[in-house]
C-alpha positions in Angstrom: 32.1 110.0 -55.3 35.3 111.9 -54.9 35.7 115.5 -56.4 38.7 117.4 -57.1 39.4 120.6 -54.5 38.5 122.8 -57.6 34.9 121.2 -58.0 34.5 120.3 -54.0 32.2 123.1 -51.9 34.0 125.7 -50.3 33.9 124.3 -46.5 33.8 127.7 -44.1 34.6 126.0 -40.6 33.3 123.8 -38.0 30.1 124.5 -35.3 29.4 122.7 -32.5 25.9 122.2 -31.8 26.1 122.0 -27.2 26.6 119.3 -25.4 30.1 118.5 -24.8 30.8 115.5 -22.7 33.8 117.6 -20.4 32.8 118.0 -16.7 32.6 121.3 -16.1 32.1 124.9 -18.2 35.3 125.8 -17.9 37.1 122.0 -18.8 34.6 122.8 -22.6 35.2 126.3 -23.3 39.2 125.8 -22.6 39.6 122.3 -24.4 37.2 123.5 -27.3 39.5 126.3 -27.8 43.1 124.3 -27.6 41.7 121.8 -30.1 39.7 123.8 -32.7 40.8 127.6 -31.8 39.5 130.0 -34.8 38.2 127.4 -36.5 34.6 128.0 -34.9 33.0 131.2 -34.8 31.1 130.0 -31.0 31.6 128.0 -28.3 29.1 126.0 -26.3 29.5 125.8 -22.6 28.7 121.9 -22.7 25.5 122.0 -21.5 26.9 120.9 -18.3 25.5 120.1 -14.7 21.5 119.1 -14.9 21.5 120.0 -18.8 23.4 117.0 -19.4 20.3 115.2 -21.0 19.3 118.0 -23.4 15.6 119.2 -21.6 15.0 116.2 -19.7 15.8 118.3 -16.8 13.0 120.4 -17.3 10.2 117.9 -15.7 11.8 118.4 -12.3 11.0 122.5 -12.8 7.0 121.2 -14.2 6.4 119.3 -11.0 7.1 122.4 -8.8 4.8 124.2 -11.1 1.4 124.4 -9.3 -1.5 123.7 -11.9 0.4 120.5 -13.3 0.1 116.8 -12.2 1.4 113.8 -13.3 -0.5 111.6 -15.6 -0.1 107.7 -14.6 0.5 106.2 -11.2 3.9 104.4 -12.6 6.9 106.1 -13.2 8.6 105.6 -16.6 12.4 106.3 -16.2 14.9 107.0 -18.6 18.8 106.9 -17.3 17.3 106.2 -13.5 16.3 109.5 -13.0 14.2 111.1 -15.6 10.3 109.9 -15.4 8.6 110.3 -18.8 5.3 110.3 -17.3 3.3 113.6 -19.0 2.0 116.5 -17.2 -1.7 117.6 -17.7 -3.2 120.6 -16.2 -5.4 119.2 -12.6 -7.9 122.2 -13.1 -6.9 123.9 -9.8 -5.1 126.7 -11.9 -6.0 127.9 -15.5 -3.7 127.6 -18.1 -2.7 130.8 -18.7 -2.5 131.4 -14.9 0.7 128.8 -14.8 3.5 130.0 -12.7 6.8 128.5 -14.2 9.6 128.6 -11.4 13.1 129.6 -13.3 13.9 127.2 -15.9 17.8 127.2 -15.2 18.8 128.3 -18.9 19.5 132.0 -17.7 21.1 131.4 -14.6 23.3 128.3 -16.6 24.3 131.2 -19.3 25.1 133.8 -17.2 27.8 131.5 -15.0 29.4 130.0 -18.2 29.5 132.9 -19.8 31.5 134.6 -16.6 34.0 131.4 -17.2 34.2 132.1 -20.9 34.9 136.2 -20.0 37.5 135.6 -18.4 39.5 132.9 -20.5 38.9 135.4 -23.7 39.9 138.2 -21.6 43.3 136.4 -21.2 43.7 135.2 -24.4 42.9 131.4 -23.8 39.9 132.1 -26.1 40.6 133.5 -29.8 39.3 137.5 -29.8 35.8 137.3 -32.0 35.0 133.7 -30.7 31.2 134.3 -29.4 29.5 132.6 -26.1 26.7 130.1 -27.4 23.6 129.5 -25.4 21.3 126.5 -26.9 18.0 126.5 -25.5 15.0 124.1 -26.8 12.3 125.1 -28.1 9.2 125.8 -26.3 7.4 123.2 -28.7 9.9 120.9 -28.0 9.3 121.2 -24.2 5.2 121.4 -24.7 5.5 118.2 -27.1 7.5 115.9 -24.8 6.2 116.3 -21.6 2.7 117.8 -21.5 -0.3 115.7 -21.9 -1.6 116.1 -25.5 -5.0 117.5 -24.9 -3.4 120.3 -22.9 -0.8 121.4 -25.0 -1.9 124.5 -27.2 -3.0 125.7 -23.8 0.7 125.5 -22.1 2.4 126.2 -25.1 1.9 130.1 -25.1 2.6 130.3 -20.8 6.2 128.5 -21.5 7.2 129.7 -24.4 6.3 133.5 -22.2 8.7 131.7 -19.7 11.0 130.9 -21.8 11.6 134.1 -23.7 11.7 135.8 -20.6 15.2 133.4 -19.7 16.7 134.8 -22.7 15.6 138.4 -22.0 17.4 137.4 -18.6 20.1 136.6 -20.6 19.9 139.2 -23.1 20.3 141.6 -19.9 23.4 140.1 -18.5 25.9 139.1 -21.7 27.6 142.2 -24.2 25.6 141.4 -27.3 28.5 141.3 -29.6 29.9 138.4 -27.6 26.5 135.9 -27.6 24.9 133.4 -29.7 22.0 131.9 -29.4 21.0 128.4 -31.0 17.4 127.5 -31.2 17.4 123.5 -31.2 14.5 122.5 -33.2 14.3 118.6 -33.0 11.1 117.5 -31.5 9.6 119.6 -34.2 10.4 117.3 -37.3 8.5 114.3 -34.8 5.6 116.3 -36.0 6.7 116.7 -39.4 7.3 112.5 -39.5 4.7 111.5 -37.2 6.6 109.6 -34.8 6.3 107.9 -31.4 9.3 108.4 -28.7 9.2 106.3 -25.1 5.6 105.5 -25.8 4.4 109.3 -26.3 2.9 110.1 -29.9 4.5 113.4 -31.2 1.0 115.5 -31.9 0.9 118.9 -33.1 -1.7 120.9 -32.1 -1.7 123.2 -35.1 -3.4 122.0 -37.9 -0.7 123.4 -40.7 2.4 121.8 -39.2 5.2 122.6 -41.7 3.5 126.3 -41.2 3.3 125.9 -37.7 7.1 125.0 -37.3 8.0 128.0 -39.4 6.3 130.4 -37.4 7.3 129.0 -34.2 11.0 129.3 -35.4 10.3 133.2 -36.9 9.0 134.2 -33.3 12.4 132.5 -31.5 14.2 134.6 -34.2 12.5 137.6 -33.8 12.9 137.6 -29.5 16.6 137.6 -30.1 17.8 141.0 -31.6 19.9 142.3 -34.0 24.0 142.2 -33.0 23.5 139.0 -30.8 24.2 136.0 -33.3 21.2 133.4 -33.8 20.8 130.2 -35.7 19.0 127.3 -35.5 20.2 123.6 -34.7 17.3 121.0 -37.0 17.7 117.3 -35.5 15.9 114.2 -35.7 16.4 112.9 -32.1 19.5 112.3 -30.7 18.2 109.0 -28.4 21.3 106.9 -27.2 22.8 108.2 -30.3 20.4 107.7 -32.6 17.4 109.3 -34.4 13.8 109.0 -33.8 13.4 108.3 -37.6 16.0 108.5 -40.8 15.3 111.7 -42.9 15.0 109.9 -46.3 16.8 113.0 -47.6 16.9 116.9 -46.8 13.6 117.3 -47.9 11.6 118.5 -45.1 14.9 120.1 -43.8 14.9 122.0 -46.9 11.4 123.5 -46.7 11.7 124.4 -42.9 15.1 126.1 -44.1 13.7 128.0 -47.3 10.6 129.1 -45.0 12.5 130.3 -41.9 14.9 132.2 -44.2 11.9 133.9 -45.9 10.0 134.9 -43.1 12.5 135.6 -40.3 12.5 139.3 -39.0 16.2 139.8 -38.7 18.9 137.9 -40.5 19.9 134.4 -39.4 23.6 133.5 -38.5 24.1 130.0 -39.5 21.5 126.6 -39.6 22.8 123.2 -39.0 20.5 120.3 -40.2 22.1 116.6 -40.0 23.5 114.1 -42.4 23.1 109.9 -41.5 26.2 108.6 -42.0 25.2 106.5 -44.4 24.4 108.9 -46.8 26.8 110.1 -49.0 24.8 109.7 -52.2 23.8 113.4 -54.0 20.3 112.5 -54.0 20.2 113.1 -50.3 21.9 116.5 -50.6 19.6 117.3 -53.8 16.3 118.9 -52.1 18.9 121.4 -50.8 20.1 122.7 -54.1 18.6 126.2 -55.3 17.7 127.3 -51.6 18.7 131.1 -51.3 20.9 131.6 -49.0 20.9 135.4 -48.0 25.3 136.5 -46.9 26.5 136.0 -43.6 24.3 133.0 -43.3 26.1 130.0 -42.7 24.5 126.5 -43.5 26.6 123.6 -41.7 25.8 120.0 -42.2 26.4 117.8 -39.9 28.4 114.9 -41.7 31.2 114.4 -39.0 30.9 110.5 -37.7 33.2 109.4 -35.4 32.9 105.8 -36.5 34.6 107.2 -39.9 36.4 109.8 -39.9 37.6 111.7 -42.1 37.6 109.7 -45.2 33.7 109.5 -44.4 33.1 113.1 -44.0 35.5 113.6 -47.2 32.6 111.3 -49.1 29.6 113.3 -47.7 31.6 116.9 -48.1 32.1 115.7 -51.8 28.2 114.4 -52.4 27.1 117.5 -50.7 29.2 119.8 -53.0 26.4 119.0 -55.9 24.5 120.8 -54.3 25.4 123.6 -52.0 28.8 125.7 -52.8 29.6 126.2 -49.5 29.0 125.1 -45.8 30.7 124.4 -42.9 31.2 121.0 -40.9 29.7 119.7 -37.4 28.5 115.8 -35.9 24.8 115.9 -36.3 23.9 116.7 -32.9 25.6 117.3 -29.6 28.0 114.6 -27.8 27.8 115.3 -24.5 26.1 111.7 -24.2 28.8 109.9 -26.1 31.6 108.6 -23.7 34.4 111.4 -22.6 37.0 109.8 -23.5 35.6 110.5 -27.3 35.7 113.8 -26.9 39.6 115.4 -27.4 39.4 113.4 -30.5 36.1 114.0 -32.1 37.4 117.8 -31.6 40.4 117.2 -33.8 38.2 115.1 -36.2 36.9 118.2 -36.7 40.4 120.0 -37.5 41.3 116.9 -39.8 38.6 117.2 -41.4 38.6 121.0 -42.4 42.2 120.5 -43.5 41.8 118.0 -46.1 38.8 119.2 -47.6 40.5 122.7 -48.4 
C-alpha cells in the first residue's frame, strides 16, 4: 500500500517509550536531544542503572520485604542475575501489614531529572521538552512475581507503595516539566492468557478487560492535572520479542476506547505497538472510529530497525485508513537492544518523520 502525502495520516512526532541502551542519564537525555531535538514532546532518562531490565529489579526490593518468601528451593535465572522464582506471603505478616522498602522509582526520577534540569536550563535540551518517568504498573509487578493465590491480597499494599513513589516524585519535579508513562504490558498476558518463564499470567479479577481499565483510570487519576500522563500498551518485550502476536489492535482498541472514557483527567498521549509484519489495514481497522478527545496523542509503534524507513512508510500508510493522525515510536523500549543501535534507531526516527510529511 502506498498513499499519496494528501491521503497519508497527519504524523505529529516521535515518543520514546524508556529504556535507552546509553550508560548513564545524562549520555540519554543529551544524545536523545542532539538526534531528535523538538521532535519529541519528552524524554526518558533511559531507565538506567538497576532498571535496565524493565521491573525485574524489583524482586531484589520483595526479598527485603518481611512477610514474603520465595516459593521453590531452585532458583530460576534470567540474564545471571534475576531469579523468577515467585513470592508468596509465609503467614508471619498479614497482607495488608506488608512493609515495602523504597522501590527506587522516586529516588531514580528525582536524580535524572536534576541531570535533565540542568541541560534544559542551558539550552542542551529544547525549552517545552518535558522529563518522562515510566513506572510499571502495580499489576504488572503483582502478576510477575507474586505467587498466584496471594495476589489480590498484595496488589492493593504495592500499588499503596507505589503511588506513594510518584507522590515522592510529584513533590520533588515542577509539574509543567514531568511526564509520567504508565507501562501496561503484563496486563494484555491477562487479556491473551499467556504463559511467560513457566509463570501462567492469572488475573485475579473476574472482569479482566474491566479490570485493566480500572486499574489504568486509578494510575491516571493519582497523577494530576498539569503533569503530562499517558500510557505505554505492550505485549512483552522478552529478548525482543512479544509474549504473543496481537492478531490486530483489537483488544488494544477496547482498552484505549475504555481508558479514554473513564479516565478522571485528560490523557496526554497512548502508544500501543505494531509487529513489523503488519502493514495490512485490517490490522489498523479495530482502531478506526475511536474518539479521540484534543491534545491526546495516539503513537504507534511501527518503527523496526530491521526496515527502516521504507517499512515504517508501509505501516504509516496502512495505518492512515484508519486514524488521521498519530505520531511514530519502536514498539517498546531498546535499552536491551545492543548500544551500538542506538544513535541510529534515533535518527530512524528523524528519517522517518521527514518522509512521511
Amino acid at each position: 500500500m502506498s498513499l499519496t502525502a494528501e491521503r497519508r495520516a497527519v504524523v505529529t512526532g516521535a515518543h520514546l517509550v524508556g529504556s535507552v541502551n546509553l550508560p548513564t542519564a545524562e549520555a540519554v537525555i543529551s544524545t536523545v536531544a542532539e538526534h531528535l531535538g523538538d521532535h519529541v514532546a519528552r524524554i526518558p532518562d533511559g531507565e538506567v542503572g538497576e532498571r535496565y531490565y524493565w521491573l525485574q529489579f524489583q524482586t531484589f526490593r520483595l526479598e527485603r520485604t518481611p512477610g514474603l518468601v520465595r516459593v521453590g528451593d531452585t532458583p530460576y535465572l534470567i540474564r545471571g542475575q534475576f531469579d523468577q522464582r515467585p513470592f508468596a506471603l509465609d503467614g508471619s505478616v498479614a497482607a495488608a501489614d506488608l512493609r515495602f522498602p523504597d522501590l527506587g522509582y522516586a529516588d531514580a526520577a528525582i536524580a535524572s531529572f536534576a541531570t535533565f534540569a540542568a541541560l534544559q536550563d542551558v539550552g542542551r535540551v529544547p525549552a517545552g521538552v518535558r522529563f518522562q518517568v515510566s513506572l510499571p504498573t502495580p499489576a504488572a509487578v503483582v502478576g510477575v512475581f507474586i505467587a498466584e493465590q496471594d495476589r489480590a491480597a498484595v496488589e492493593p499494599v504495592y500499588e499503596r507503595a507505589l503511588f506513594g513513589e510518584v507522590e515522592r516524585i510529584l513533590a520533588a519535579i515542577p509539574h509543567d516539566r514531568l511526564a509520567i508513562q504508565w507501562d501496561t504490558a503484563v496486563e494484555f498476558g491477562f487479556l491473551e492468557q499467556v504463559e511467560i518463564a513457566g509463570v501462567r499470567l492469572a488475573p485475579w479479577f473476574d472482569d479482566v478487560l474491566g479490570g485493566v481499565i480500572e486499574r489504568a483510570v486509578r494510575q491516571a487519576a493519582v497523577v494530576p492535572e498539569g503533569v503530562a500522563v499517558g500510557f505505554h500498551l505492550c505485549y512483552g518485550d522478552v529478548e525482543e520479542s512479544h509474549f504473543v502476536q496481537p492478531k490486530d489492535a483489537g483488544t488494544l482498541a477496547s482498552v484505549i476506547r475504555g481508558v479514554l472514557a473513564a479516565a478522571p483527567r485528560p490523557i496526554d498521549w497512548i502508544h500501543l505497538p505494531v509487529p513489523i509484519e503488519r502493514d495490512d489495514a485490517a490490522y489498523f481497522a479495530p482502531l478506526a472510529g475511536i474518539q479521540v478527545p484534543e491534545g491526546t496523542a495516539l503513537t504507534l509503534g511501527l518503527v523496526h530497525h530491521e526496515d527502516g524507513v521504507e517499512g515504517a512508510l508501509r505501516r504509516i500508510d496502512a495505518a492512515s485508513t484508519a486514524l488521521p493522525a498519530f505520531g511514530v515510536a519502536t514498539e517498546c523500549g531498546f535499552g536491551r537492544g545492543p548500544a551500538e543501535r542506538t544513535e541510529p534507531l534515533l535518527d530512524l526516527h528523524r528519517e522517518i518523520l521527514e518522509r512521511a510529511r
